[in-house]
C-alpha positions in Angstrom: 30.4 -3.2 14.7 27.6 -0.9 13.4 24.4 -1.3 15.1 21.0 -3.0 13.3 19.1 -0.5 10.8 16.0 -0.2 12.5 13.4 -1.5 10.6 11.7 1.4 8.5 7.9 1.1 7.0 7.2 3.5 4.6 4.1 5.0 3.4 2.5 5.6 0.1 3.4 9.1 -0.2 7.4 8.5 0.5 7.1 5.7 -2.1 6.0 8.1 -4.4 8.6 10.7 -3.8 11.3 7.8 -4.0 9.6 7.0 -7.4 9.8 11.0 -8.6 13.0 11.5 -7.6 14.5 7.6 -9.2 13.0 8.8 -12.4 15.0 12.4 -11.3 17.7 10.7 -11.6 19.1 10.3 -7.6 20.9 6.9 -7.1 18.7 3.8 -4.9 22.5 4.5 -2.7 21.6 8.0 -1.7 18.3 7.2 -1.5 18.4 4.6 1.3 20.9 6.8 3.5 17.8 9.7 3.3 14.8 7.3 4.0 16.7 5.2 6.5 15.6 1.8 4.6 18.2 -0.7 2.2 19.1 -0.5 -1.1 17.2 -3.5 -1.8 13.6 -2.0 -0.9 14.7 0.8 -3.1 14.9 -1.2 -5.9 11.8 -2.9 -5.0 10.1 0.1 -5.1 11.7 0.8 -8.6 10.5 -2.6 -9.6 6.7 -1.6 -8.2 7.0 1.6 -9.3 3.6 1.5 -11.9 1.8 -1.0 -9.6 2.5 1.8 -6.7 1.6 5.0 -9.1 -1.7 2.7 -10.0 -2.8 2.9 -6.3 -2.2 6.1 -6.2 -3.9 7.6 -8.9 -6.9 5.9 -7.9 -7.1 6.9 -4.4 -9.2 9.6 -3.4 -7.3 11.3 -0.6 -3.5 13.0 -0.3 -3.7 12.7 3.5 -4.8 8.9 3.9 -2.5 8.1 1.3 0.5 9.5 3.7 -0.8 7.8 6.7 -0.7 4.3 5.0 1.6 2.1 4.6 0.5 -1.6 2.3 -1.4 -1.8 -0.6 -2.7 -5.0 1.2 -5.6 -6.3 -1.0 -8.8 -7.3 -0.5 -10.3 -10.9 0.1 -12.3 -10.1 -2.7 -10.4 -8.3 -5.1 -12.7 -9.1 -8.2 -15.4 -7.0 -5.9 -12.9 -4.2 -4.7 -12.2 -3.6 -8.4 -16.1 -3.2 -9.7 -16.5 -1.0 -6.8 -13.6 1.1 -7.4 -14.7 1.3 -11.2 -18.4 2.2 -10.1 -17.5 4.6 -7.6 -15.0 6.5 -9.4 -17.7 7.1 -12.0 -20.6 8.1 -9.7 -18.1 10.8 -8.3 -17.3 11.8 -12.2 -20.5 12.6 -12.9 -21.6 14.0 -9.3 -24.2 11.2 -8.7 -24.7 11.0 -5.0 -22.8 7.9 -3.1 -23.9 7.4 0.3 -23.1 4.5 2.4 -26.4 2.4 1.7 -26.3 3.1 -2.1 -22.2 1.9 -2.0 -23.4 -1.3 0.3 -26.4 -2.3 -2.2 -23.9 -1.8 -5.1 -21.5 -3.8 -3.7 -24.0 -6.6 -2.9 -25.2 -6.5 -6.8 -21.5 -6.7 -7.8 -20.9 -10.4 -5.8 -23.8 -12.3 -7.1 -23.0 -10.8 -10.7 -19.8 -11.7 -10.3 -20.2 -15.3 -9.3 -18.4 -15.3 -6.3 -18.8 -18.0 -3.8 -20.5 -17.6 -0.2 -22.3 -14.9 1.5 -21.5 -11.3 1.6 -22.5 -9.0 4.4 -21.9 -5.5 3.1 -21.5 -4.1 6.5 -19.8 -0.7 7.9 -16.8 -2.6 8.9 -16.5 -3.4 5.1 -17.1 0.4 4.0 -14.4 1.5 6.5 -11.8 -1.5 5.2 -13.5 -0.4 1.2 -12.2 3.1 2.0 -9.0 2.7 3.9 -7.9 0.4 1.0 -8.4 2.8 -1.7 -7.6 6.1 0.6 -11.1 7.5 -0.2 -11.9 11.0 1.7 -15.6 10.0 3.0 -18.5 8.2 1.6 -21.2 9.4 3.7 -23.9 7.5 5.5 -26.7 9.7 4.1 -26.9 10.5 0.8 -24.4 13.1 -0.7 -25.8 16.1 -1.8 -27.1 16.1 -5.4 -24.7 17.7 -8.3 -24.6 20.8 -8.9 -25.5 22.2 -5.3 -25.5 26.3 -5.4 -24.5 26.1 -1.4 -21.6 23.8 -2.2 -20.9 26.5 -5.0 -20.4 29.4 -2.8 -18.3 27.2 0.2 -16.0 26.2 -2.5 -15.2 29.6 -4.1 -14.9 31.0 -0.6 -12.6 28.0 0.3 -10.8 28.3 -3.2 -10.6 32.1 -3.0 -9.2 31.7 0.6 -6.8 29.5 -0.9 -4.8 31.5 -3.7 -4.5 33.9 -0.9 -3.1 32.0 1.3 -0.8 30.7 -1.6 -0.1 34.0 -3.0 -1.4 32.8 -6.4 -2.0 35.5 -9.2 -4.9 34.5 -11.8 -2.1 34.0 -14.3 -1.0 31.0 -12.4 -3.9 29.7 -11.9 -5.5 26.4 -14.8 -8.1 24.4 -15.6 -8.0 21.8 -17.7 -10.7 19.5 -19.1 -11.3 16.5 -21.8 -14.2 15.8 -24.1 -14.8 13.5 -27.0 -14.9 15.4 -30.8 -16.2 13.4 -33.3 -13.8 14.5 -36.0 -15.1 13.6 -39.4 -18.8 14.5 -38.7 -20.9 16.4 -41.3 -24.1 17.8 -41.5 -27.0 16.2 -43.6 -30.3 17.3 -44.8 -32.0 14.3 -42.7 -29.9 13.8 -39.6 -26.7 13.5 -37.3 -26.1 10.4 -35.1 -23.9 10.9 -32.3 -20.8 9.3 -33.3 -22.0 9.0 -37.0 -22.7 11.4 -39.5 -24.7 10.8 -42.1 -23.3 12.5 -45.2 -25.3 12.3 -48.8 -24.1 9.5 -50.8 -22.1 8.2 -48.0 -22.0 5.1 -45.4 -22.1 5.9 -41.8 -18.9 6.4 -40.1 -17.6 6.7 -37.2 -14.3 9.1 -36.0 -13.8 9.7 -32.4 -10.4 11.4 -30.8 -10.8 12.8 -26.7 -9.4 16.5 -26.7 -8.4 18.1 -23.6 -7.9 22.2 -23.3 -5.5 23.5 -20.8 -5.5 27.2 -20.1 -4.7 29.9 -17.5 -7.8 32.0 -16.0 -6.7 35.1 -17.9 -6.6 33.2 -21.0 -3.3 34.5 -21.8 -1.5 30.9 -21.7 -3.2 28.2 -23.8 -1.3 25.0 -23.6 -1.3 23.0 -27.0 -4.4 21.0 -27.0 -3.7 17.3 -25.6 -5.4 14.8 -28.2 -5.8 11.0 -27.7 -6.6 8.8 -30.8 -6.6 5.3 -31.4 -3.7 4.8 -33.5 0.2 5.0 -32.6 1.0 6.1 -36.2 -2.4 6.5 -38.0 -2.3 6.2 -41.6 -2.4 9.9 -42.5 0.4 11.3 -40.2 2.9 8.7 -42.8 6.7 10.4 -41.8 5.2 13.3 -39.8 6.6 13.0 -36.3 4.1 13.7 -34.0 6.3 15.5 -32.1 5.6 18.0 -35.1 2.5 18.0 -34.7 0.4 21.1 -33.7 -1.3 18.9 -30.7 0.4 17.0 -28.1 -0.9 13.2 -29.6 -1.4 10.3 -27.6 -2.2 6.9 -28.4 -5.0 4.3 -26.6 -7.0 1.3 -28.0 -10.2 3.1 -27.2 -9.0 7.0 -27.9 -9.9 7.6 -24.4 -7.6 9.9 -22.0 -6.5 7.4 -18.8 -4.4 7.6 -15.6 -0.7 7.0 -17.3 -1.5 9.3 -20.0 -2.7 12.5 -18.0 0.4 12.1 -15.9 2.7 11.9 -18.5 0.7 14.8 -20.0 1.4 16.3 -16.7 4.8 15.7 -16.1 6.2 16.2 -19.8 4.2 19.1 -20.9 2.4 20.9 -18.1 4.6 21.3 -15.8 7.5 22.3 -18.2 5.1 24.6 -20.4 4.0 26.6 -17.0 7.4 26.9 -15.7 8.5 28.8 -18.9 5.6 30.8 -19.0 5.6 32.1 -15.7 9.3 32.3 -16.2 8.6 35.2 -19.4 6.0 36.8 -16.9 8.7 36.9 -14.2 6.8 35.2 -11.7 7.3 32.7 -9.7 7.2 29.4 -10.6 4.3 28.2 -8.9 1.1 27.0 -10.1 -2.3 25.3 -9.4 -4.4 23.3 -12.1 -8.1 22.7 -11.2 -9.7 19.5 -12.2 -12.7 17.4 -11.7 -13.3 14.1 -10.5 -12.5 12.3 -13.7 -11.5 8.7 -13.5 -8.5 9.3 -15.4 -7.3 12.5 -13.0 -4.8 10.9 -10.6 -4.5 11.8 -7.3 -3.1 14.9 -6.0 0.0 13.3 -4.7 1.0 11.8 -8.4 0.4 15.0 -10.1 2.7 17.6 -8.1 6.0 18.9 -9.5 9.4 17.5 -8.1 9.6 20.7 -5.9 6.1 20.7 -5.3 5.5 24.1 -6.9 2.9 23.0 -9.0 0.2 21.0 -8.3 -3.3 20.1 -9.3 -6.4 20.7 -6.9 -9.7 18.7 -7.1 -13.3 20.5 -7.8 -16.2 18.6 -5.4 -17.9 16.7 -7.4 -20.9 18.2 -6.4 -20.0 21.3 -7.8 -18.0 20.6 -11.7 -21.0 20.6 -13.1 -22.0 24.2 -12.7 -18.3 25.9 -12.4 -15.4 24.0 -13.9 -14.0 26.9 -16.2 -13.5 25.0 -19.4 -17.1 23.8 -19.5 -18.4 27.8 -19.4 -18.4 28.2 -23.2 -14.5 26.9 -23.9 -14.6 23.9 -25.4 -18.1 24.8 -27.0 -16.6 27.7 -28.4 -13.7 25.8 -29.7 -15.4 23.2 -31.2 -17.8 25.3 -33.2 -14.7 26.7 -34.4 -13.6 23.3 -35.9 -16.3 22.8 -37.4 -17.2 26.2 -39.1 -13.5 25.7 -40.3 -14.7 22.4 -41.8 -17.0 24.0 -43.7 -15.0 27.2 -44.7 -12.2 24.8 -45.9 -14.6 23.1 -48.4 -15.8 26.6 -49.7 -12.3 27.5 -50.5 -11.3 24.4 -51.7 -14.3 24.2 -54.3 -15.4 20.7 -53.4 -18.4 18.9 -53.5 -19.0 17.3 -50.1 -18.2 14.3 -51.5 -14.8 15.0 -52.3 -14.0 16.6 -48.7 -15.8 14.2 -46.9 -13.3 11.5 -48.8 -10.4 14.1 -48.6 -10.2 14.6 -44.9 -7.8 12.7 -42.6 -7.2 12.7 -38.8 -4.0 15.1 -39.6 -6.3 17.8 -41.7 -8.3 17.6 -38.1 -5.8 18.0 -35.7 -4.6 21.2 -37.9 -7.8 22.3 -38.0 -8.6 21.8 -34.3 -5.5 23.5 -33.4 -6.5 26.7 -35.2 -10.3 26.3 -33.6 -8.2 26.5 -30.1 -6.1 29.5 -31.5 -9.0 31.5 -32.2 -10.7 31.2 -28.9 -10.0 34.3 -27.3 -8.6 35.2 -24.1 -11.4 37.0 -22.5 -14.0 33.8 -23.5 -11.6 32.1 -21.1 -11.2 34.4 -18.5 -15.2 35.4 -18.7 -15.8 31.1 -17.7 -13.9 31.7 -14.5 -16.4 34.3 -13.3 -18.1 32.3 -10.6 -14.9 30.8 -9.3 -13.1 34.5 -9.7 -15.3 37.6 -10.2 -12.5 40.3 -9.7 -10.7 38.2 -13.4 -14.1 40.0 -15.4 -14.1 43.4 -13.9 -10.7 43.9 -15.3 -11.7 42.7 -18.7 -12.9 45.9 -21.5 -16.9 46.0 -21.5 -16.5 46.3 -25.3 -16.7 42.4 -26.2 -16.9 41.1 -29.7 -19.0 37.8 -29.6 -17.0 35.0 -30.8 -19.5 32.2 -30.7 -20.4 30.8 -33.8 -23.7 31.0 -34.3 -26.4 28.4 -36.6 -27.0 31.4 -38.8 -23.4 31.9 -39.8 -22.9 28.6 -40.4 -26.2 28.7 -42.4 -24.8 31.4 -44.5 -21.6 28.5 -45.4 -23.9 26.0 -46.1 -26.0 27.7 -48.4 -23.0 27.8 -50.9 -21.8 24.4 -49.9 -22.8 22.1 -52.7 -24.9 19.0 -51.2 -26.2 21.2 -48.3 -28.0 24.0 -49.9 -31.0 23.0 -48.1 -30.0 21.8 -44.3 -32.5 23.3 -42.0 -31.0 25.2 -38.6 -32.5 22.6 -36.2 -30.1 19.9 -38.2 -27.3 22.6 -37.9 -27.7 22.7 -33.9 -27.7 19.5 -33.9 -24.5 19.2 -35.7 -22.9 21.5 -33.6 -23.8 19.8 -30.2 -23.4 16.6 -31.7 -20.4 15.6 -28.9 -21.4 18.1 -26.0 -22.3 15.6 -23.5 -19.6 13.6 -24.9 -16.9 12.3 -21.9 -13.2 12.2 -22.6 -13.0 9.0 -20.3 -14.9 5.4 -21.4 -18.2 5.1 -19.1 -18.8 1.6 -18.5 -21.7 0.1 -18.4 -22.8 -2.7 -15.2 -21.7 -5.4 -17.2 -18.3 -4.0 -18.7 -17.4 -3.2 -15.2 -17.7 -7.3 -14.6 -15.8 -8.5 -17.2 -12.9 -5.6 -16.7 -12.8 -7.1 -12.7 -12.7 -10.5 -13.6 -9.5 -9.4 -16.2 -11.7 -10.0 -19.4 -9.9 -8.1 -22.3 -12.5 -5.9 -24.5 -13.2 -7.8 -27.5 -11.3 -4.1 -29.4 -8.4 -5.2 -28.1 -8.3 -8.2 -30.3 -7.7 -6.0 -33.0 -5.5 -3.6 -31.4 -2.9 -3.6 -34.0 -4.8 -3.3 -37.2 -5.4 0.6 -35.4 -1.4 1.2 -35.2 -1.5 1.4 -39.3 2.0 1.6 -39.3 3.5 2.3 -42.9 6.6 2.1 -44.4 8.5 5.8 -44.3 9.1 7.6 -47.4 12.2 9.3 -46.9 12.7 12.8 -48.7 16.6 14.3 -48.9 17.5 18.0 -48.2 17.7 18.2 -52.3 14.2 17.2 -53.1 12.9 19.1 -50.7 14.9 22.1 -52.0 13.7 21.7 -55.5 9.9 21.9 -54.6 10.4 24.4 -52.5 12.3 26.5 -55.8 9.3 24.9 -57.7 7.0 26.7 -55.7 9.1 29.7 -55.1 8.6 30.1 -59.2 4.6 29.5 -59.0 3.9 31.9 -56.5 5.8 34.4 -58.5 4.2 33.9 -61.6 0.8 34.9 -60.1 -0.1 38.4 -60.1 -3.0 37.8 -57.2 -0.5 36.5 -54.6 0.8 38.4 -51.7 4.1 39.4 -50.4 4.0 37.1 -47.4 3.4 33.8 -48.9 6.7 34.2 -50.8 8.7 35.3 -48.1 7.6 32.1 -45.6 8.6 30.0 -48.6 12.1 32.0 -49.0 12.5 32.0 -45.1 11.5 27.9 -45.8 14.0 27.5 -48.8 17.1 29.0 -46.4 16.4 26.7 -43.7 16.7 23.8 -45.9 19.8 25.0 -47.4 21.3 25.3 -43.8 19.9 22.1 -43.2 21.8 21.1 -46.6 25.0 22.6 -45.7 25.7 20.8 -42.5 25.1 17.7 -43.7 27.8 17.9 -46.3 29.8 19.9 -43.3 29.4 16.1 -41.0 
């Protein structure tokens, strides 16, 4: 007669590997033998698994969340959430959180929420407040302010120290960063509202996707852009899959990037897009991606590779503001690209503004963004991780074209762009910044914060599926498509002014649909 199992608690952290390695495919049977537990808790923890990943993500600290062992709640869990909401903003943005500021806060969220008694928001309840949500250290004086030069230097010394230590070359090394792009936003002669555009003849309108940029610090790899609109299957993209598409698209009521979305961002294209490129580089496949203090960044813990190869490391939030790589001239770069590109488009195109404004759909944007991100160059990205790694710029040419474009150059567009002959440069900058305080995460305000803790739905998701604009699918056969492509084969030919390539992608086109053709028949 075997002996009894003796009784096994197991911590966050093995929770989360027995999630990763479940979704891995390894059986709950082999799985128990390793961990010492039954099969049953296995399959409780496969039952848990996005309630456990939640936690997780959230916390604030891979080392406390590998000491503990519950997820035991608080008496006041309508409070615990507010704070946790509140705090993991205050960190986004660098604000300083001391313990004082974190007790007042806490005592403002109880009476605003209604809750019943008295509340004493003593240090026993900031040490039970952190252990429950595994965060590092709130201090008992106030944090230092963001954007702290001394904090600067320790990290880059730490961070330096660190790639050593790992053996990491700069071509393993990421960043990656989201901001909000207002899509369909034009300039006017009188003004632009931040999230509306006021174009001539036009109503207000508002279109907002979060864009995040992923890149190595020599700029060499730049991961397709990771955009998240509202809509699962928006109206324009009609029988494109976005699988297709020349972004990696995600969907949320709000068009905001969140916690499940980064880490399947994470998991189904970082990871796999790093592995392969350090593969072609023959390196090793190993890999660190730098990130802020985001609210939708999970914790370090969720976003590491089943071998733990690659893995994400947290800027201090004191510090993001004045070194996190994308936000040295990237995604400004980029997104004056998009919108020169706009412009250009309507030049060639011949329209009045009118007719583009009316003409362009969220797929004509993520096209266009995608070639914005394809012409920022390499050494713009490896010149933004200067303060972080110095030695990346020495090795770059001194001869560097400017890429940046400028309010004159887009001047020069507009002055032949019907409608906008006459829109002065100060209304061009402000078109151009018009998003570039804009987060990729939803900031709440005090009282959003409430009504999210007490499970309040946003009044948005009431109409949640009138933003899915599903329509039917028009189905096109291999013959159609052949006979359009011949069709344009003929065009093409027929004009003296067209160039040798444009035929032969259309040739190269036609022979892939007659393969495509052949097989059919051949099933």
């Amino acid at each position: 007669m075997s002996g009894k199992r003796k009784r096994v608690v197991l911590t966050i952290k093995d929770k989360l590997d027995i999630i990763k390695k479940l979704e891995d495919g390894g059986s709950s049977k082999q799985l128990a033998v390793i961990y010492g537990i039954g099969e049953t808790t296995v399959r409780d923890i496969r039952k848990n698994k996005e309630k456990i990943i939640t936690y997780a993500s959230s916390s604030d600290s891979t080392s406390l969340l590998a000491k503990r062992k519950s997820m035991k709640p608080s008496m006041y869990e309508e409070l615990d959430r507010a704070m946790l909401e509140w705090f993991n903003q205050q960190r986004a943005k660098g604000n300083p959180v001391s313990g004082p500021i974190c007790a007042k806060r806490a005592e403002f969220f109880f009476y605003a929420l209604g809750m019943d008694g008295d509340f004493n928001p003593s240090a026993g309840w900031l040490t039970r407040f952190k252990q429950r949500h595994s965060i590092r250290e709130i201090n008992i004086r106030n944090e230092r302010l963001s954007g702290d030069e001394t904090a600067v230097e320790d990290f880059c010394n730490n961070f330096r120290d660190f790639i050593e230590r790992e053996n990491l070359q700069p071509e393993q090394i990421y960043n990656a960063d989201e901001t909000g792009l207002f899509w369909k936003c034009l300039p006017s002669r009188t003004s632009v509202i931040k999230g509306k555009c006021t174009a001539p003849g036009h109503k207000s309108i508002e279109e907002r996707v979060t864009i995040m940029c992923c890149a190595n610090a020599t700029g060499l790899h730049k991961l397709k852009l990771c955009v998240v609109g509202k809509a699962k299957k928006p109206r324009s993209f009609k029988s494109t899959d976005t699988s297709n598409l020349p972004v990696s698209y995600f969907s949320q009521k709000g068009a905001w990037m969140d916690l499940s979305i980064f880490r399947q961002w994470f998991d189904k294209i970082f990871v796999p897009q790093v592995r392969e490129h350090l593969r072609s580089k023959g390196l090793q496949e190993k890999a660190v991606l730098l990130l802020d203090n985001s609210p939708t960044h999970p914790n370090e813990n969720v976003l590491r590779s089943d071998d733990g190869q690659i893995f994400a490391k947290y800027l201090p939030p004191n510090v993001a503001s004045l070194i996190q790589p994308s936000n040295q001239g990237v995604i400004v770069t980029m997104k004056r690209n998009y919108r020169a590109g706009l412009l250009q488009n309507n030049l060639e195109e011949g329209n009045d503004l009118r007719s583009f404004w009316k003409k362009l759909t969220l797929l004509d944007a993520l096209y266009e963004i995608a070639m914005a991100w394809n012409l920022v160059k390499p050494v713009t990205i490896s010149r933004a991780w200067k303060k972080i790694l110095p030695t990346i710029e020495e090795k770059e040419s001194l001869d560097f074209d400017e890429e940046d474009i400028s309010v004159a150059a887009v001047a020069t567009i507009l002055q032949h762009t019907k409608g906008l002959e006459n829109v002065t440069p100060e209304n061009v900058e402000k078109w151009l910044e018009v998003d570039s305080t804009e987060p990729g995460y939803e900031v709440l305000t005090d009282s959003e914060i409430i009504r999210r803790a007490q499970g309040q739905t946003d009044e948005s998701s009431e109409n949640e599926e009138e933003e899915i604009e599903l329509i039917p699918e028009k189905h096109i056969n291999h013959s159609a498509a052949l006979q359009w492509t011949e069709n344009l084969l003929d065009y093409l030919e027929q004009q003296g002014d067209m160039i040798l390539p444009d035929r032969l992608v259309i040739r190269k086109l036609r022979a892939t649909i007659r393969n495509k053709q052949k097989m059919t028949k051949s099933s």
